[in-house]
N, C-alpha and C positions, 0 to 999 in steps of 0.2 A: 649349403655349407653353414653350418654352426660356428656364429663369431660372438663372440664376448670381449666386455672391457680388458685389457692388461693389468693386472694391479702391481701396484709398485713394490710389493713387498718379491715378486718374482726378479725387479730389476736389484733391489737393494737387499738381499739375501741377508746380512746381518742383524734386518728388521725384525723382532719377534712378531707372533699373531697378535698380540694384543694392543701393536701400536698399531694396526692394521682394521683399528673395529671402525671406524668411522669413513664417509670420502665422501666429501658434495654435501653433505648433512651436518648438522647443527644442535645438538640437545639446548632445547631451553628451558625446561623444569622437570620436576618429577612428582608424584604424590603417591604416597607408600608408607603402610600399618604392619607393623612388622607382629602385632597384635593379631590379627585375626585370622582366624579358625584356616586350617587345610583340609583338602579333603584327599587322599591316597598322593600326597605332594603336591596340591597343587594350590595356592592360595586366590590365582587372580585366575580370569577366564576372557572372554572376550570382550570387547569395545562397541560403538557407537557415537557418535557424533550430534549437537542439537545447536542449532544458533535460534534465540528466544526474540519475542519482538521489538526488542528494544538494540538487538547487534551484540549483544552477550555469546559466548561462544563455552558450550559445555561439551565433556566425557562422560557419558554414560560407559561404568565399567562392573562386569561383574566379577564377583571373590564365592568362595565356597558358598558362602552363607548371607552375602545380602548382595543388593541390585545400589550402584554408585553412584549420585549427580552430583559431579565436579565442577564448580567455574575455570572455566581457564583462560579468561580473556584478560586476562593482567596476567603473561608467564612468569613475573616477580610476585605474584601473590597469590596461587590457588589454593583453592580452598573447598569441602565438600558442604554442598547445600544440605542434603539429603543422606538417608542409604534406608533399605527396605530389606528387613528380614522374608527369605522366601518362604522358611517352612521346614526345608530341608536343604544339611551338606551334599553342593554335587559339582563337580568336575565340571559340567557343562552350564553354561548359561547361552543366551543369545538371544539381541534385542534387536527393535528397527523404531522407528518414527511415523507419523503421520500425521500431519496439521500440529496443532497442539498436543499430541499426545504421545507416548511412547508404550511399548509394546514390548513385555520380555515371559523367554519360557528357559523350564529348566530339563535337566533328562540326568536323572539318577534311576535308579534301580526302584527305588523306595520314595521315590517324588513323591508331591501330591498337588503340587503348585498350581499345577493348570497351566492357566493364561493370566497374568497380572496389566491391568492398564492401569496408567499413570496421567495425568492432567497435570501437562508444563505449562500453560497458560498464570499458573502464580508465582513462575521468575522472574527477577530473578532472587525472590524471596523462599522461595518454597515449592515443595513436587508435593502432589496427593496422587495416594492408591487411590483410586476410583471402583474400580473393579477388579479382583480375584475369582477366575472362573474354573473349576475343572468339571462343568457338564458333560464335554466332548470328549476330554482328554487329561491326565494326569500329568503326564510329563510329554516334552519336544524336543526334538534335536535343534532344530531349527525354522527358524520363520522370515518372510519375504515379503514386502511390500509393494506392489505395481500402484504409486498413487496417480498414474492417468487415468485408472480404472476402481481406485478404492478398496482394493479388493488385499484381502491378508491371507495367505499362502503359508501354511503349517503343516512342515510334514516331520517324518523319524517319530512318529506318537506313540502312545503302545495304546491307541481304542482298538479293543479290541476288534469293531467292525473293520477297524481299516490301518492295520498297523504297515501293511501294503499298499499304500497309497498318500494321497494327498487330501487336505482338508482345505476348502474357500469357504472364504466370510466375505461380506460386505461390511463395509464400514463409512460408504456413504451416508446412511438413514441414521446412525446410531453408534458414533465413533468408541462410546465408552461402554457399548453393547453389544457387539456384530456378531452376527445372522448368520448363520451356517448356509449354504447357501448349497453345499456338496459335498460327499465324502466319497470320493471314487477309488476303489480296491483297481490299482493300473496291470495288475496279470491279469483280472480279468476284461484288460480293453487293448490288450498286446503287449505290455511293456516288460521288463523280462521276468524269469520265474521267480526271483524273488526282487519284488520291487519297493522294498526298503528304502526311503530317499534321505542321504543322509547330509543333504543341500539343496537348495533351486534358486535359481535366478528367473527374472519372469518381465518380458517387456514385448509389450504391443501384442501379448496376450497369448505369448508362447513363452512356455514353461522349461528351461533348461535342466535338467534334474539329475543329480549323480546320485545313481545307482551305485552306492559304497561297495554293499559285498559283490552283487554279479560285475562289477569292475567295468561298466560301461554306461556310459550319457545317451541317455534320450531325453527329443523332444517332440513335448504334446502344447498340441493347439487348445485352450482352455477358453476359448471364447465363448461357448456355452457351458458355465458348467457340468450340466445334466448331460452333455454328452462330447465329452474328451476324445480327442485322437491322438494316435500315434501321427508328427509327422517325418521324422526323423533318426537316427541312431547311429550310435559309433560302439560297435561291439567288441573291434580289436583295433590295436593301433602300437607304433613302439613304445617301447619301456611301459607298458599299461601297469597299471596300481590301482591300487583303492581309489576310485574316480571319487574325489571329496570334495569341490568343491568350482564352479564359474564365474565365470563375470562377461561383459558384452562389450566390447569396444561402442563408442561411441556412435557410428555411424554405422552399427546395426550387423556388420559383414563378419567381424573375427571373435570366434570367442575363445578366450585365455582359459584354462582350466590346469588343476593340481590335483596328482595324488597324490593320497598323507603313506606314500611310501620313502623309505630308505634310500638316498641317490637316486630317485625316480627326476625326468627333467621336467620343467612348465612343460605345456603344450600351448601350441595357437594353431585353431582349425577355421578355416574356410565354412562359415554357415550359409554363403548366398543360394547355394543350390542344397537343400536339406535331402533329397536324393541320389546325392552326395558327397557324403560327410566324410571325413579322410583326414588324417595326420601326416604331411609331407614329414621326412626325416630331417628336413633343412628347419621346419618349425618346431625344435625341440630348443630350451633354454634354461638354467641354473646358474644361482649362485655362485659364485668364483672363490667367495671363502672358507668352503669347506677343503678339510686336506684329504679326509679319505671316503669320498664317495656315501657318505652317511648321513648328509642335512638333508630335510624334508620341509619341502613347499607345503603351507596350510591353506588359507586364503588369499585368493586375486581380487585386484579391486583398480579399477580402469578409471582415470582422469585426464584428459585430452588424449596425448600419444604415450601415454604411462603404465605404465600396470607397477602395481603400489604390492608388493608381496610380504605376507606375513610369511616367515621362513623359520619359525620358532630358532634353533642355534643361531643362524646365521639373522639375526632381527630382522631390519626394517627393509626390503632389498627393492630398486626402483630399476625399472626396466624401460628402456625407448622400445617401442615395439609398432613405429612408423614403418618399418621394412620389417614384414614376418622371416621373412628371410635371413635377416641381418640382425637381429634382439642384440640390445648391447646393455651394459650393467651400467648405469649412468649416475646412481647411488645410493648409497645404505649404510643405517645406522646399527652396529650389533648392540643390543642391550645386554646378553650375556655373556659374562666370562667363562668361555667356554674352550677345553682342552679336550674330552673324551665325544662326542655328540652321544652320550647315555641317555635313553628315555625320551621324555618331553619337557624339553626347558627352553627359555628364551621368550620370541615373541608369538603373542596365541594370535592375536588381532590388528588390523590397521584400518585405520579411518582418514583419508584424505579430500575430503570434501566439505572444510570449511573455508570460509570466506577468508579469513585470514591468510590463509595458506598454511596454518597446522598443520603437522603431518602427527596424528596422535598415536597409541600404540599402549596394547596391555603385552606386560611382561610373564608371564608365569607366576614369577616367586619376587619381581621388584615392581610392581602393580604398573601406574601410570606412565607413560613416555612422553613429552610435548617435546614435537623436534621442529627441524625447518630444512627445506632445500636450501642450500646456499646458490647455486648460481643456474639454476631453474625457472621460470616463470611461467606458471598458472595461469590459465584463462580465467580473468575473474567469475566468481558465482556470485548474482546479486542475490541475498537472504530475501526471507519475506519480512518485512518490518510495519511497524505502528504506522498507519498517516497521522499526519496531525489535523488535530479537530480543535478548530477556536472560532471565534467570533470577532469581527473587529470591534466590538463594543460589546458591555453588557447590555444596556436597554435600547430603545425606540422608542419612541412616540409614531402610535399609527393615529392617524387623522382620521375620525368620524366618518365614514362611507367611503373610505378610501382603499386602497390595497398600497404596499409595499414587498420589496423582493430582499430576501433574506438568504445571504450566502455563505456557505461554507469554506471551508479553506478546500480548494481545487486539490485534485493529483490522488484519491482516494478511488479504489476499484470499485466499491459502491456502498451506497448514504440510504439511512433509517431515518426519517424525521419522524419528530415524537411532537405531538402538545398536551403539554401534563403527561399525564401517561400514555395517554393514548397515541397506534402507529397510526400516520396517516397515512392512505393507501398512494399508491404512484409515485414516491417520490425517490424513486432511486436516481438522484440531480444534486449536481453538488449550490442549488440553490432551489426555493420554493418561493409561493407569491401568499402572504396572508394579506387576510382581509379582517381579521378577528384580533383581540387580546388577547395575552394569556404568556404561558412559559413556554417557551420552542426549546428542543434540545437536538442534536442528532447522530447517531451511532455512526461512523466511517469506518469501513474495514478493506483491506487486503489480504481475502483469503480467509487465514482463522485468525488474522490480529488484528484485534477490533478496538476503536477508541471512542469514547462517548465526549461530548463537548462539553463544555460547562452551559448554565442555563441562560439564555437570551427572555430578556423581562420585554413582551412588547405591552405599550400603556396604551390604550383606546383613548385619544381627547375628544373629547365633546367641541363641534366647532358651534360658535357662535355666529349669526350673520351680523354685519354692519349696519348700523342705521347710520341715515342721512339726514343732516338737520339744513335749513334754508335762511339763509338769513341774507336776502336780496340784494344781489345777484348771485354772493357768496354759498356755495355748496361746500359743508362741512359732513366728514367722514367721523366714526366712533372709533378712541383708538389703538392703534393696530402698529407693528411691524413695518410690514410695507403697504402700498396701496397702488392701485392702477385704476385710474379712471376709462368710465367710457360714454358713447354718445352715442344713443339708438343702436346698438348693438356692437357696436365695432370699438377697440380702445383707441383713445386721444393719446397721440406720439407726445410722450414727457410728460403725463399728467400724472405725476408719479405720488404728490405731495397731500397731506391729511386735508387740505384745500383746493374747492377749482372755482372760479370764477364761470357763470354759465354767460354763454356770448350770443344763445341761440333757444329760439324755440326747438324741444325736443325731451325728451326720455336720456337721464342721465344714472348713472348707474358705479359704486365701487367694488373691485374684488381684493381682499385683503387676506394679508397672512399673521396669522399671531406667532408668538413666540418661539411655538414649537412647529412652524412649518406649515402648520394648516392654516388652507383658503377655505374661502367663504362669503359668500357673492349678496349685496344687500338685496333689498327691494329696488325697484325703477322710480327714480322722482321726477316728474314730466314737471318743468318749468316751462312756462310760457310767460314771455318779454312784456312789459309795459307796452300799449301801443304808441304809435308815433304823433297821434292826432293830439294827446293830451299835451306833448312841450311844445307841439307846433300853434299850440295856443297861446304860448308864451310866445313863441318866433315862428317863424318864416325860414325854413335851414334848406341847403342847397350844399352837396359837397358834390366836388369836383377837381380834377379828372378821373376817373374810376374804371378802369384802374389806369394805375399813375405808375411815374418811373423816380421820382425826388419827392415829390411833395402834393401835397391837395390845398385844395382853399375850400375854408368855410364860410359861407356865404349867410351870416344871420342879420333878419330884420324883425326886431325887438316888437311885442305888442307890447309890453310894459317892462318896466325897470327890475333885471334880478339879477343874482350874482349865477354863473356855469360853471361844472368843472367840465374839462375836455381829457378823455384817457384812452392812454394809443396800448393797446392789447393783442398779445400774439393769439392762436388756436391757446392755448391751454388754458387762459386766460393770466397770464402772468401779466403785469401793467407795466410796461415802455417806459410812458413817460405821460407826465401828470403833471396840469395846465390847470387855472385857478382866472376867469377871467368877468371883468360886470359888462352886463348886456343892458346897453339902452341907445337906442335911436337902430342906425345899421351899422354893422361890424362886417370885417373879412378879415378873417386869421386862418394861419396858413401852418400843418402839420409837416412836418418832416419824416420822410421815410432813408434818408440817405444813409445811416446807420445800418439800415436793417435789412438781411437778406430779402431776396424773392418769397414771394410768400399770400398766405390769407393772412391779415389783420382785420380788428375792429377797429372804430371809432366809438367812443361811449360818453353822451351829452349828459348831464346833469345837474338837475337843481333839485334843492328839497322836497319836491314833490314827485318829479316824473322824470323819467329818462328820455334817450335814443339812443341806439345802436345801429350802425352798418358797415356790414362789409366792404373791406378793401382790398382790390388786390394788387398786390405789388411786381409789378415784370423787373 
């Protein structure tokens, strides 16, 4: 059963048609040269869609006589970047996309146009022709882009080798060049007797293609060029017309398709079984605002459960097409004021596949359309946009035979590192390890939107070692930042300071940092202590208890009259506490440890001449 929306102009009969043009949809601006040239009435032609790397949202729209970049990402303020003279006035234009670039042909009688490429990668400042080609071809009806596979689908041409068929390029190797790849005449691989295509759709590498005059859709599997099959066809079906044009439901299974006839209705056929292929009577569907059987379906264009219908009279017309069964009219904008449906006037084109949720549209004779669903919601599409490329710092300091890791801003699909100029090879990582000076820069892209970083200055310093001077028992450091002492290889806990006291025979050693981070390890000073024979010539010394829990007694018996210093010293050799006493006849003086945690301590004897030191240890 065939169900459609009710409009309310059926409930409310007093309504004229023209309060009737709009339901569910929204006009937000318009852009329109009431200046520019017509060709046999027709001034504007079809649309396309581009969102740039930065989330700018433009209309590519053609008019007789040039090709249109529109901004429209402020609907309070569009404005056209660009426009590109073709060559020649013609009724038809039609463009598509790929990566950065766009892709338009034209089909007049007298064309000469070819193929024109465009390089969008300088918005949202500027579009450049790149390329104007007509090697292959003079003029196109139409072109089709499969970008999982790169490949550009050009057919309606007049070459003459193949004005029955279809033309593939590659456009992976050489976007602003593409490579002919094949030109297959389809009568002679089955397709029907005259195989004129004057549209195609084309995903996962099967070719949807209406057959305009023989009035029937076939599909070829194009997986290898050089050798096309038939795998499918629908040669009759109800209300059949000029089969002009398809589109593919999302998940592969329905495809929607129009002929550019008079009262002809949408179709939606079952592709799961392409031996198969068939138009129930329940999946026919039409616009509801025509009064007499006279509006004509142009282009279908599927976005979630949608089919988005250009209906030149009847404008912009949206379809739920969740039950094939059940198609309901769910909204649509007319752009023209329309009484007779005479000829071809209204909407040529619609683009529904920006981010925004634009629903965009070429008028015939009022150019631009920027609408919106009102109570609708679009499955987001995320664009492909810029990463950002920075640096947390402009420079470094890399250390003299050192390496450092140099990172990029993460979240980039993949990183060019540069030094000077030069790519270094392997480094597709959003960080690298250098070991050298120099300028580091690095390209991040997603996709074709690439960003370069500003330059990272790394400095090479020269590190210096430390020297150590001796000035008994005293070990002094050159100086430095920080310092860390050590002792026969291992470092002394807290010897942190440009001074250490040495408390021991052994190999003493500093590792130091200058300013900018870099260590730098001196030479080894091997100090060896005064012996003990020399003050025991002065005295007679005896400490005890060893080790101790409170305190020690030193037990000294004088060979002759001198003054002693006594000094209580941790490992690092920081001094305690410091004792000034005269030695003559016998002495006992008694150190205190109650202060001081558990531990190794020294004891350190001295007079002008000669030391002693010994360890203590404290429980």
């Amino acid at each position: 059963m065939r169900s459609f929306l009710i409009i309310l102009c059926f409930l409310l009969g007093g309504l004229s048609l023209s309060a009737q043009d709009t339901f569910n949809m929204s006009l937000l601006s318009t852009w329109h040269v009431d200046t520019l040239p017509t060709q046999s009435g027709f001034r504007y032609n079809d649309i396309w869609g581009y969102v740039d790397c930065q989330g700018n949202e433009y209309a590519i729209i053609g008019s007789a006589a040039y090709v249109h970049f529109i901004n429209i990402t402020d609907e309070n303020n569009i404005f056209e970047v660009n426009s590109f003279a073709g060559g020649n006035l013609s009724v038809w234009r039609d463009f598509k996309t790929y990566k950065n670039y766009a892709y338009a042909v034209a089909d007049q009688g007298g064309s000469t146009e070819g193929l024109m490429v465009f390089d969008l990668s300088y918005l949202p400042d500027s579009v450049v022709l790149v390329n104007q080609t007509n090697a292959d071809f003079n003029r196109a009806h139409n072109i089709f882009i499969e970008e999982a596979t790169s490949r550009l689908y050009v057919v309606g041409t007049n070459s003459s080798a193949n004005a029955q068929g279809i033309l593939i390029y590659d456009l992976a190797a050489d976007p602003v060049n593409p490579s002919l790849l094949s030109s297959v005449d389809l009568t002679s691989i089955g397709g029907p007797d005259n195989s004129y295509i004057h549209d195609v759709y084309v995903r996962d590498n099967l070719a949807y293609a209406s057959h305009v005059y023989a009035e029937q859709l076939y599909i070829y599997d194009v997986s290898d060029p050089l050798n096309i099959t038939v795998v499918g066809s629908l040669l009759d079906y109800p209300e059949r017309g000029l089969n002009h044009s398809s589109w593919l439901n999302e998940d592969g299974t329905q495809l929607v398709f129009a002929d550019e006839t008079k009262g002809s209705d949408l179709k939606i056929m079952d592709v799961s079984d392409m031996n198969n292929l068939f138009v129930a009577p329940q999946n026919l569907f039409k616009s509801q605002l025509e009064a007499e059987e006279k509006s004509i379906a142009h282009n279908p264009f599927i976005r979630d459960q949608y089919a988005f219908i250009s209906y030149y009279h009847d404008g912009i017309q949206v379809f739920d097409i969740s039950d094939p069964d059940n198609v309901t009219n769910v909204a649509y904008y007319d752009t023209y004021e329309n009484t007779t449906y005479a000829g071809f006037r209204g909407v040529w084109g619609v683009y529904p596949y920006l981010p925004s949720q634009k629903i965009i549209a070429s008028d015939i004779t009022g150019g631009l359309f920027v609408t919106s669903l009102d109570n609708i919601d679009l499955n987001p599409i995320v664009p492909t946009l810029n990463p950002v490329a920075e640096f947390a710092q402009t420079e470094v300091a890399l250390c003299e035979g050192d390496s450092l890791v140099v990172y990029a801003t993460p979240g980039a699909e993949n990183y060019n590192w540069f030094s000077g100029n030069d790519l270094l090879t392997n480094t597709n990582t959003d960080s690298i390890v250098v070991s050298t000076g120099g300028n580091y820069t690095y390209q991040a892209n997603n996709d074709y939107c690439v960003v370069s970083s500003p330059v990272l200055e790394v400095t090479e310093t020269a590190t210096v070692a430390p020297t150590i001077s001796l000035d008994f028992p005293t070990l002094m450091a050159s100086p430095a930042t920080t310092y860390q002492w050590f002792f026969n290889g291992s470092p002394i806990p807290g010897a942190t300071e440009s001074t250490l006291e040495a408390t021991a025979n052994g190999d003493y050693s500093v590792v130091t940092t200058d300013q900018n981070g870099c260590a730098a390890s001196s030479e080894i000073q091997s100090v060896v202590m005064v012996g003990t024979g020399e003050i025991e010539s002065v005295a007679q010394i005896t400490i005890f208890p060893n080790p101790t829990v409170d305190v020690v007694q030193l037990q000294l018996v004088a060979r002759y009259d001198t003054n002693l210093t006594i000094e209580l010293k941790n490992v690092t050799g920081q001094v305690l506490s410091v004792e000034r006493i005269a030695l003559n006849g016998t002495l006992q003086h008694e150190v205190s440890f109650a202060a001081y945690p558990a531990g190794v301590y020294f004891i350190q004897l001295k007079d002008q001449d000669s030391q002693y030191i010994q360890k203590v240890i404290k429980h």
